[in-house]
N, C-alpha and C positions, 0 to 999 in steps of 0.2 A: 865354318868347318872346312871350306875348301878350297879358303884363303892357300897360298903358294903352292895349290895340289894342282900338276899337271896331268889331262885328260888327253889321250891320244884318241879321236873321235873317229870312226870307221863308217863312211856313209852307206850305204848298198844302196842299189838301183832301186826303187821302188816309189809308188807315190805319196807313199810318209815320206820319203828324203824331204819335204818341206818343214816336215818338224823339225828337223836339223839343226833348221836355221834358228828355231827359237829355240830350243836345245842349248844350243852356242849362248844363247842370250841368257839363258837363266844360268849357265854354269860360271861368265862371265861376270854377272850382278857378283856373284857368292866368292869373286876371288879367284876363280882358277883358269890358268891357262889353258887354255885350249889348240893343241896341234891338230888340222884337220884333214883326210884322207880320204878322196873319193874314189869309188870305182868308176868304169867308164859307162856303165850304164844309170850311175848315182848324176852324171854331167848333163842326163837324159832327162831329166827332171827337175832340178836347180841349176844353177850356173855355179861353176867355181871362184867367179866373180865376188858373190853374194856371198859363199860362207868363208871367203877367206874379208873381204870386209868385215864380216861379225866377229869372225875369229881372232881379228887381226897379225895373222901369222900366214904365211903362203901353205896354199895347198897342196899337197902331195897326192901324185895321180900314178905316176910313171915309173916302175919298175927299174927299168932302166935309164938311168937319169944319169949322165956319162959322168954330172959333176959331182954329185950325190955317192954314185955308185964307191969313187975314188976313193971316198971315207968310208964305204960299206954302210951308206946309210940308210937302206932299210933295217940294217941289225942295229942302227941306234937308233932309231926310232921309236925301234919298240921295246928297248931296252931302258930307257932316259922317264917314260911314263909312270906317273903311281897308279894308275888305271887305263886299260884299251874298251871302250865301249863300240859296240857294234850295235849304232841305230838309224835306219832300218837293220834287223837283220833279216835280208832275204832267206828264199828257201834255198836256192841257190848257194848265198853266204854259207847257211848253216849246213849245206852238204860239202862245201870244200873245207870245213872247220869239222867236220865230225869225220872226215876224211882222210887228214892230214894233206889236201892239196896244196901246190902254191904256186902258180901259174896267172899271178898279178901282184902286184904289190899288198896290197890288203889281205889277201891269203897270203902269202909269205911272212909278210910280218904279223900275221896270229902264230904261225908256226916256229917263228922264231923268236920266241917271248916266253919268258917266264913270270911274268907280270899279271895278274889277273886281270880276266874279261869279264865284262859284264855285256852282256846282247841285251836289244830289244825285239824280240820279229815283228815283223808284218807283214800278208802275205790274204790271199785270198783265202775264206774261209774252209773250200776243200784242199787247197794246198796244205793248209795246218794240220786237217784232219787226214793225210794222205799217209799211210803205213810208214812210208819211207821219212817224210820229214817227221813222224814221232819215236822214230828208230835213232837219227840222228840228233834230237832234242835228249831223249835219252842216254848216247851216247856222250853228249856238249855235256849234261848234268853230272854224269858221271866221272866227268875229267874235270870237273869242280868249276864248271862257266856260272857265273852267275847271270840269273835269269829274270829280267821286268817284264810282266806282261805275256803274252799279249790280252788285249780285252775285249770282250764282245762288243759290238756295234754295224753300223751299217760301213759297205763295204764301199770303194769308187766304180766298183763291178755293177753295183746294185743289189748287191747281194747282203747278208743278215748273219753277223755269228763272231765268233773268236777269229782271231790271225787281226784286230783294229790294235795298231801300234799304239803301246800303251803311252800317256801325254807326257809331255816336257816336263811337268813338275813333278810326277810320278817318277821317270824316269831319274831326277836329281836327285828325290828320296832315297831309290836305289844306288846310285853315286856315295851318298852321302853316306849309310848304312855301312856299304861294301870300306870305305877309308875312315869308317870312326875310329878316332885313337882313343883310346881307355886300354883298364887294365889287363885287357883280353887279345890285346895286339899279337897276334904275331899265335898265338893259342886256335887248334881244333878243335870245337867242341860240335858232336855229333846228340842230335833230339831226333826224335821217335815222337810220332802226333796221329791223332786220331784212332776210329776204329780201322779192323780190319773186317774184309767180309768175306765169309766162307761160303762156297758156292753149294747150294743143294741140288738145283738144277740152272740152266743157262737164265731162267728168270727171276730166279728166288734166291736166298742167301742168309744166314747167320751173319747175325751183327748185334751192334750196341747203342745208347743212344749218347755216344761220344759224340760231341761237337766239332771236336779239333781246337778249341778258345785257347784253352791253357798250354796246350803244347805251340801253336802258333804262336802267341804270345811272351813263352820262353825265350824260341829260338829267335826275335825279335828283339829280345833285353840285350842277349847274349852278342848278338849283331852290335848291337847300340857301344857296349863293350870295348867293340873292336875284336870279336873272337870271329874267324871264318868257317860257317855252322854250317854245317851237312844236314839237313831238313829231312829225313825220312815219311813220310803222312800217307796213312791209308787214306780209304776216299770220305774225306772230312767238309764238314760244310764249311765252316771256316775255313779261307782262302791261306795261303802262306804269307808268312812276310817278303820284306822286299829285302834286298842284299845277304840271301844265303841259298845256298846250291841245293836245290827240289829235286829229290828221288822220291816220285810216285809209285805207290804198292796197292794192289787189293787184299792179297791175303797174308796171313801172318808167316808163312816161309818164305814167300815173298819178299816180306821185310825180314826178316834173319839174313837172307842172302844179302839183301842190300845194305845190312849194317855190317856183316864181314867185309863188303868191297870197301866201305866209307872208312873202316880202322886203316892205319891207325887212329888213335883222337887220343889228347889231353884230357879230356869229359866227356861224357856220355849221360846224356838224362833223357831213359826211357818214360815219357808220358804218354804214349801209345795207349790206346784199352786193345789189348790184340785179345781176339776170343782164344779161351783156352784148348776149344772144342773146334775140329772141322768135320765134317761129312765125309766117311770114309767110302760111302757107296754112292756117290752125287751122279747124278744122271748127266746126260750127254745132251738128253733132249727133254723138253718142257712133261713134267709129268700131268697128267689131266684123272680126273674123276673117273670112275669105271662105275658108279651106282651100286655097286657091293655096298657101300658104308661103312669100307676101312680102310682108314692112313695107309699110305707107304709106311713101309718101316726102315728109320733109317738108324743107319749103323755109325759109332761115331769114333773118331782119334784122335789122341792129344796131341797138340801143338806144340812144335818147340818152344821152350822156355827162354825165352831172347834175352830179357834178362840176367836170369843164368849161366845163361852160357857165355855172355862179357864178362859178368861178373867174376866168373872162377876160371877164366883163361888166363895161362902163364903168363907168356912170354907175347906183349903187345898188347899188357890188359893197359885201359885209360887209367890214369892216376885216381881220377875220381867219377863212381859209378852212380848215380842216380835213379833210384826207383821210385813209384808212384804205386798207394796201395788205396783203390778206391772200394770201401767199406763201406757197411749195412748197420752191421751191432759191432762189440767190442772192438771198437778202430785202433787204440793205440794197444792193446793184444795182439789182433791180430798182426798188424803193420810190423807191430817190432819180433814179432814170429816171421813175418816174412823177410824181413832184413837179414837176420842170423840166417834163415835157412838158403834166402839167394845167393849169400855171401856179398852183398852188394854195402857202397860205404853208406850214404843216408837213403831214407827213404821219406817219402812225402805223401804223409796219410790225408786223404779226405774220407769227408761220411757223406753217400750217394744215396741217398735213401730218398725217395721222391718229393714229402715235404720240405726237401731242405733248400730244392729248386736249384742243386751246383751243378748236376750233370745234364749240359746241353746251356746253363745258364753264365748269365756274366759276373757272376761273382766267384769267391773258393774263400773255404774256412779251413783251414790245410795244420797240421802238425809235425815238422820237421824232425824227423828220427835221425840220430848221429849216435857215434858212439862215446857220446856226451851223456844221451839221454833225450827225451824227448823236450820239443820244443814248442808250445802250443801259438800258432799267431793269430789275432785277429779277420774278423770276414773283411775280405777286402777285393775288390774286382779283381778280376785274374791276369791285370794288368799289374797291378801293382805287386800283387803275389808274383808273378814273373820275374819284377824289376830285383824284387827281396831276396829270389832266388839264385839270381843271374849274379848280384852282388857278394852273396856266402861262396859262389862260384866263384869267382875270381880270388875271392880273399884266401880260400883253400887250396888256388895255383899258383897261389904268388913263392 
């Protein structure tokens, strides 16, 4: 897959830059070129010896490179790549890229790129968890970076938690994902995953027992593709996939707002379970028992219908709009009442009814509504159901 694919490789200073090296070596095995760029603190921990051997291409460090410069070659640089990866990506890295800095080569030529990034960070684990670097992950998401990792593990600090640079082959995955050619090349398709959770109080919350499987899973087909998916997911136990741009939500306006920044899009397949319902009187602070022997009473409001509201927008709606109708009794009633009334083009019924063991489970017995008329499919893991779906996808972009 990544045979004649050239990687523009961005090292950052950090004590993963040793993964780098094997980085270099896996992307190498698979065919692709590898041009590699360290910063001067990345020199600090490997040698530019080592990864221009592996790479076999010389290293690019210096900004000003009189001979380089001549040809304006930091703007080919990072122009000439089908992929710029950033691994390590420092905290550092990711504040002069959520920043727009460029006061080294490596920030200049992120900034000077139209070419998709994909980062890896690595970073101590309160660096990760520090307001500022999840303001500018945020940010990086936002502007469509694509994002591996990072993974929990132990740290070189000694320390325990997220910000462990996700491994070399993971990292490939992502590579690989991010330049699948299929029929979705060049196509946005935006997914919607997981529950959302409505706050009642700062400890408690309205929810569902969505998984995230099948929405994860989706936007993972659709990656495979070759489409560049905009991942929207409440807080979902199912982790995301690898090569598509993670905008995290808790609540369901949350994600409305996040799916107006992500439009435009080609598709749209809301599989989200967003509660219809939020707490309209959520308290501020933990409510506790007073020995009366009576609930709070809480007050409730409807949520935006996110669905709908893609669905029946003029001018910048997606071509094709995707709903999920997760049903008790009458599933294909209900589902093809809900299609007509979202105004949405298909929709994709399941029955959630607890013997059936789909919600929270690894399988889906699903009925695809078009207006063809319903379509009943086999129970099939919610992989495969993804791949079925990702496929009528494309077939209805082409």
């Amino acid at each position: 897959m990544l045979s004649q694919r050239r990687i523009l490789l961005i090292v950052g200073g950090g004590i993963a830059a040793y993964k780098a090296l094997d980085l270099i070596r896996r992307l190498r095995e698979r065919g692709a070129a590898v041009t590699p760029v360290m910063t001067q603190a990345a020199a600090e921990f490997v040698t530019p010896l080592s990864v221009a051997a592996l790479a076999g291409e010389k290293v690019h460090s210096a900004l000003f490179d009189l001979t380089a410069e001549a040809e304006m070659g930091h703007i080919q640089l990072s122009r000439v790549a089908d992929l710029i990866v950033v691994a390590p990506a420092t905290a550092d890295l990711m504040a002069k890229m959520a920043q727009g800095r460029a006061d080294d080569l490596a920030s200049t030529l992120l900034l000077a790129t139209d070419t998709r990034v994909l980062m890896a960070p690595a970073m101590n684990v309160r660096m990760w968890g520090h307001p500022a670097t999840q303001r500018n992950l945020a940010q990086l998401r936002a502007d469509g970076v694509l994002v591996a990792g990072p993974n929990d593990g132990d740290m070189a600090c000694g320390e325990y938690g997220p910000g462990r640079m996700a491994e070399p082959l993971e990292i490939v995955a992502a590579i690989e994902a991010a330049l699948a050619d299929g029929p979705l090349r060049g196509r946005h398709v935006l997914v919607t995953s997981g529950p959302t959770h409505e706050p009642i109080d700062p400890v408690r919350y309205i929810a569902n027992r969505s998984s995230g499987a099948q929405g994860s899973a989706i936007a993972g087909a659709l990656a495979a593709l070759g489409a560049r998916v905009t991942f929207v997911t409440g807080p979902a136990a199912v982790p995301p996939p690898d090569g598509v741009a993670v905008v995290r939500v808790e609540t369901a306006r949350q994600m409305l707002q996040a799916v107006q920044t992500a439009l435009p899009a080609d598709a749209a397949v809301f599989a989200a379970a967003v509660a219809d319902w939020r707490v309209a009187n959520a308290s501020d602070h933990k409510m506790k028992k007073d020995g009366s022997g009576h609930a709070p009473v809480l007050e409730f409001a409807e949520n935006p219908d996110i669905l709908a509201t893609v669905a029946q927008m003029g001018s910048g709606r997606p071509r094709l709009v995707v709903g999920f109708a997760a049903e008790t009794d009458d599933i294909l009633a209900h589902a093809t009442a809900k299609r007509a009334r979202k105004r949405c083009d298909w929709i994709v019924a399941n029955d959630v009814r607890p013997e059936t063991g789909i919600m929270g489970g690894s399988e889906n017995a699903v009925t695809l509504i078009t207006g063809n008329g319903p379509e009943v499919w086999p129970r099939l893991s919610k992989e495969m159901v993804a791949r079925r779906l990702a496929d009528r996808i494309a077939q209805a972009l082409q």
